[in-house]
C-alpha positions as CSV (number, residue, x, y, z in Angstrom):
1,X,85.5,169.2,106.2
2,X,88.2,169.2,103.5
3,X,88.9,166.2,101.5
4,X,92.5,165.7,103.5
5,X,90.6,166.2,106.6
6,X,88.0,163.4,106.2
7,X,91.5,161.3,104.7
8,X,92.8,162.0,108.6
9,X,90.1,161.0,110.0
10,X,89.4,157.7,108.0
11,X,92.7,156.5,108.6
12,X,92.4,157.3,112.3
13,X,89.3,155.4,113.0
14,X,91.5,152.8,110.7
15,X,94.3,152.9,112.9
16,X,92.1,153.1,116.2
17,X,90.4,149.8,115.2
18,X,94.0,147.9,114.5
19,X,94.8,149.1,117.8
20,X,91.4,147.5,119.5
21,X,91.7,144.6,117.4
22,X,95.2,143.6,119.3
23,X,94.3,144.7,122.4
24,X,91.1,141.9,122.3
25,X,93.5,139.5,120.4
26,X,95.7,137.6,122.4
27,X,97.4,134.4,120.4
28,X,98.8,133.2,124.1
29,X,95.0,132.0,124.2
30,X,95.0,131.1,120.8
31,X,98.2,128.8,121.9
32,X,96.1,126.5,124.5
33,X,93.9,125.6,121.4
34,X,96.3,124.6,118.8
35,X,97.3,120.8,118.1
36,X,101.0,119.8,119.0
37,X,103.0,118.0,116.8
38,X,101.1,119.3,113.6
39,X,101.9,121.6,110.8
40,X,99.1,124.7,110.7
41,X,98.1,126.2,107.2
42,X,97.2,129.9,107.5
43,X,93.4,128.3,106.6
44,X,93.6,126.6,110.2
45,X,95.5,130.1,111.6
46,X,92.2,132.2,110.6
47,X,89.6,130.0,112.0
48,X,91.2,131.2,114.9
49,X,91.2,134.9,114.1
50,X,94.6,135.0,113.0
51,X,94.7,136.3,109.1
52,X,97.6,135.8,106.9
53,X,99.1,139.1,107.9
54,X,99.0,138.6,111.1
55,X,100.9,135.3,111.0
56,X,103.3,136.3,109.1
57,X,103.8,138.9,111.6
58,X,103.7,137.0,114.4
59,X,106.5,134.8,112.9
60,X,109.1,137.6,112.9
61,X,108.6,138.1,116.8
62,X,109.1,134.2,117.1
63,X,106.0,133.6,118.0
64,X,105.4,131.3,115.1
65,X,107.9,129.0,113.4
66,X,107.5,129.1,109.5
67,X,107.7,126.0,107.4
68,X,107.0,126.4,103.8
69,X,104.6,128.6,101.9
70,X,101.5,129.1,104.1
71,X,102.6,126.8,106.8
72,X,103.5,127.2,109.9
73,X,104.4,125.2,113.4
74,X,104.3,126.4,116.9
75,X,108.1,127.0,118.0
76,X,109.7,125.1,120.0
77,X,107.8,121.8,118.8
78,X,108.4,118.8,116.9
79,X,106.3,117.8,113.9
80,X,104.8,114.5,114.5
81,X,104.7,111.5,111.6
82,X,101.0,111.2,112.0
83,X,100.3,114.9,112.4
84,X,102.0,115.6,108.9
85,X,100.1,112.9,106.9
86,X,97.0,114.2,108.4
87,X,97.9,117.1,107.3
88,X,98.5,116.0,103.6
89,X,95.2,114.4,103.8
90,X,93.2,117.0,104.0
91,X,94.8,118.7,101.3
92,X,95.7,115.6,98.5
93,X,92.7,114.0,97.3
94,X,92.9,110.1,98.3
95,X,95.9,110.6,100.1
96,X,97.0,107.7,102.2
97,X,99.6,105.2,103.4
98,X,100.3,102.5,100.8
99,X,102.2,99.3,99.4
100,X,105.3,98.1,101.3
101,X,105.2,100.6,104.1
102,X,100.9,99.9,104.7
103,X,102.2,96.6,104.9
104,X,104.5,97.0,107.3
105,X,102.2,99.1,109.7
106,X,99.3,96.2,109.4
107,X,101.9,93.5,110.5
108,X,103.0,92.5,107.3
109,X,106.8,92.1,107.3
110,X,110.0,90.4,106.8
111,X,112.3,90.2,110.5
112,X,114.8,92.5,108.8
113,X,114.1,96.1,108.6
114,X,115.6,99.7,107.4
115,X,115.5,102.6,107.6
116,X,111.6,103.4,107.0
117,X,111.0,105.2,103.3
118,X,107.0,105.9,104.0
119,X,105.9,104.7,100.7
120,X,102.4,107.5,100.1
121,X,100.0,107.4,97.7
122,X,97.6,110.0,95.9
123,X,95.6,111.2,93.0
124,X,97.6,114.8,92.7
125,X,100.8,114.6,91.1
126,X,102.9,116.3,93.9
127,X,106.5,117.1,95.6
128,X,106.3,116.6,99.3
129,X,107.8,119.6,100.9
130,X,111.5,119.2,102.2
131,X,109.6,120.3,105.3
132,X,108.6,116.8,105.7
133,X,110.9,114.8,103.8
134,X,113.7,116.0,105.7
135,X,112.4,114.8,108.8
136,X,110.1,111.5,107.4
137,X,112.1,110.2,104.3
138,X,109.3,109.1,102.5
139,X,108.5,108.7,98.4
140,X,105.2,110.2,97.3
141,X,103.6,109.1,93.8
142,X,99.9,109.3,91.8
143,X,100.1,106.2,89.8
144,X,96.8,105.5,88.3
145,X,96.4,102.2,89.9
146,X,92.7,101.8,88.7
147,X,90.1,102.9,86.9
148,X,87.9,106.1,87.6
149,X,84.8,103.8,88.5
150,X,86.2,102.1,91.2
151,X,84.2,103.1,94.3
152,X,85.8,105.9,96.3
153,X,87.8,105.1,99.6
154,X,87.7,101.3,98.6
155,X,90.3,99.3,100.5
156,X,91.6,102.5,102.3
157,X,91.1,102.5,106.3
158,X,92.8,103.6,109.3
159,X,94.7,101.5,111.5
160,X,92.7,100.2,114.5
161,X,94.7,102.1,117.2
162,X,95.6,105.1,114.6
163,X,94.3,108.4,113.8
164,X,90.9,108.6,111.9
165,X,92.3,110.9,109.7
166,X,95.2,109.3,108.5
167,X,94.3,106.0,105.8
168,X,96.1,102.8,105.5
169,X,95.7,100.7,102.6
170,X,94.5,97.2,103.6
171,X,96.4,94.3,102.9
172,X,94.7,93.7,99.4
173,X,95.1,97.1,97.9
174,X,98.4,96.9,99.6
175,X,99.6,94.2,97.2
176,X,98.3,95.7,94.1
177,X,100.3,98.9,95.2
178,X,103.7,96.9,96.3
179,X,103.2,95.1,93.1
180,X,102.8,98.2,91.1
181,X,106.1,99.2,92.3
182,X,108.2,96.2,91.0
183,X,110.4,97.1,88.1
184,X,110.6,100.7,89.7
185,X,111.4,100.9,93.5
186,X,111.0,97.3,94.6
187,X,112.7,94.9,94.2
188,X,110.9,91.6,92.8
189,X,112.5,89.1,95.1
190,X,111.6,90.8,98.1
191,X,108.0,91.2,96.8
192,X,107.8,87.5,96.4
193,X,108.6,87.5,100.1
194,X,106.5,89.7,101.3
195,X,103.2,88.3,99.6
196,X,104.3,84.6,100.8
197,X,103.0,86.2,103.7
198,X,99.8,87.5,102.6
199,X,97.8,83.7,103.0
200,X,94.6,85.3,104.1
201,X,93.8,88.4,101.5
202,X,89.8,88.2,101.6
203,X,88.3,87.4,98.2
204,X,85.1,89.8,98.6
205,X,88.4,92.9,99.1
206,X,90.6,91.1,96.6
207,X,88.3,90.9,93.8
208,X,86.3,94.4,93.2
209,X,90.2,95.7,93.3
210,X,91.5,93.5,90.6
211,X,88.1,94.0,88.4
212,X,89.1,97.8,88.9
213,X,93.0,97.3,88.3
214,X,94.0,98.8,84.9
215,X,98.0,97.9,85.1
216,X,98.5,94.3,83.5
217,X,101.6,94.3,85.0
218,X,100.1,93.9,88.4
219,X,97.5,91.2,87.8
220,X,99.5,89.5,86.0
221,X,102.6,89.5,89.2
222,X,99.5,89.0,91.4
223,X,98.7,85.7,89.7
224,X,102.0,84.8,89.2
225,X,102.5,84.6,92.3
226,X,100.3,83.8,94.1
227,X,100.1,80.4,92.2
228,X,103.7,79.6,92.5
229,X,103.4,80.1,96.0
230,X,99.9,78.5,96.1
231,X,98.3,80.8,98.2
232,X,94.2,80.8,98.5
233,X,93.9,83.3,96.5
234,X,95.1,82.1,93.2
235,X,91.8,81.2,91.6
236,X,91.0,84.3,92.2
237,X,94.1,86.5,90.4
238,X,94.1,84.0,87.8
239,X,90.3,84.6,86.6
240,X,91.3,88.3,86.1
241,X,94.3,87.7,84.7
242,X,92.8,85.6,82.0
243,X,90.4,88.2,81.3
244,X,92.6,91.2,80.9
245,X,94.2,92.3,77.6
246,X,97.9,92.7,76.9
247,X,97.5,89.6,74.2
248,X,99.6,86.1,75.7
249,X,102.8,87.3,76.7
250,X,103.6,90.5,78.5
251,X,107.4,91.5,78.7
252,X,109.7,93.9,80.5
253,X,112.1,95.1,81.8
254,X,112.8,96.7,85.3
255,X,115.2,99.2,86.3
256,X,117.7,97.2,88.0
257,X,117.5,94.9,84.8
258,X,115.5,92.4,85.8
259,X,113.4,90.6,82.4
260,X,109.7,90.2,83.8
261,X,107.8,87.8,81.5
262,X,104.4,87.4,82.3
263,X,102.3,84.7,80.4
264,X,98.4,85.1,80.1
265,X,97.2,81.8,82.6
């Protein structure tokens, strides 16, 4: 056989496979297995035999609505809340619901609400697709909270009626997060209303958190506040306060131009 012969016949078998291949595929019965409500990666698309290629394929015949690079949704449906930030968490390392908003969803609150910003937390310095922002305005950010030995997962859980796979910050690593933000996004006063609230932070939470907190800022907030508003864990703030550095007197600043000065206890 000549060399363009066996050519013609490679790609024919080719060709005759493609054809088999979508003959046995159909993505109708791929459709009764897919989540609702969730955004689907072209990682999730293939363990269900359906390869980059083909997605993007299916797309253009509207079988598929596309979202962002690599990321699709079923059309026709409506990205839940929860099904995106499931999403992000098994993509962002430590990604999770924290400060003001974790707060909020663990009962913590002042009567008057907004509009919810979704305050989210991670250890990837990322832009949250307008994807998602668009629909669930929301402010992403990978502060370095604490230190690299603090144990992983610690003070991260999800809610008791909530998806597994979407973490909550408790109320104690809430704090430290909502307190991280003063000066930035939040505003001190209403900080100093929403820990009022917080009477009943558990010390043996509380305290491996602060011994892993890096920002003197925020144990130094945390103490002062908590004993001006002599709440039961005041000892407790104020022992690591004492022991971090940042000499007598720490001073700033904040955005909005309030002066925070923050005596060593």
């Amino acid at each position: 056989m000549h060399f363009g012969g066996i050519l013609r016949h490679i790609s024919g078998a080719i060709l005759d496979f493609m054809a088999q291949s979508r003959r046995k595929f159909s993505f109708k019965d791929v459709l009764a297995k897919l989540a609702r409500g969730e955004p689907l990666s072209t990682a999730a698309l293939r363990e269900y035999g359906v390869s980059e290629f083909r997605a993007s394929d299916l797309a253009r015949s509207g079988w598929l609505t596309h979202l962002g690079r690599g990321v699709y949704m079923l059309p026709g449906d409506t990205l839940s809340r929860d099904g995106c930030l499931a999403f992000f968490t098994h993509r962002v390392a430590d990604f999770h619901v924290g400060g003001k908003t974790a707060l909020d969803w663990r009962g913590v609150r002042q009567n008057v609400r907004f509009q919810e910003v979704l305050t989210l937390w991670g250890d990837e310095p990322k832009r949250l697709p307008p994807w998602f922002t668009e629909s669930f305005p929301s402010r992403y950010q990978a502060t370095q909270l604490f230190d690299d030995q603090l144990p992983k997962g610690l003070g991260l859980q999800p809610l008791p009626a909530g998806r597994p796979d979407v973490l909550v910050s408790v109320p104690e690593r809430a704090l430290l997060e909502l307190l991280s933000d003063v000066g930035k996004t939040q505003p001190l006063e209403e900080a100093r209303q929403l820990v009022e609230l917080l009477h009943r932070l558990r010390e043996r939470v509380l305290d491996p958190l602060l011994a892993h907190t890096t920002r003197i800022k925020v144990i130094r907030l945390a103490e002062l506040l908590a004993r001006e508003l002599d709440l039961p864990w005041a000892a407790t703030a104020k022992r690591h306060s004492q022991r971090i550095g940042g000499g007598k007197r720490w001073v700033a600043v904040t955005k909005s131009g309030e002066r925070l000065d923050l005596r060593r206890p």
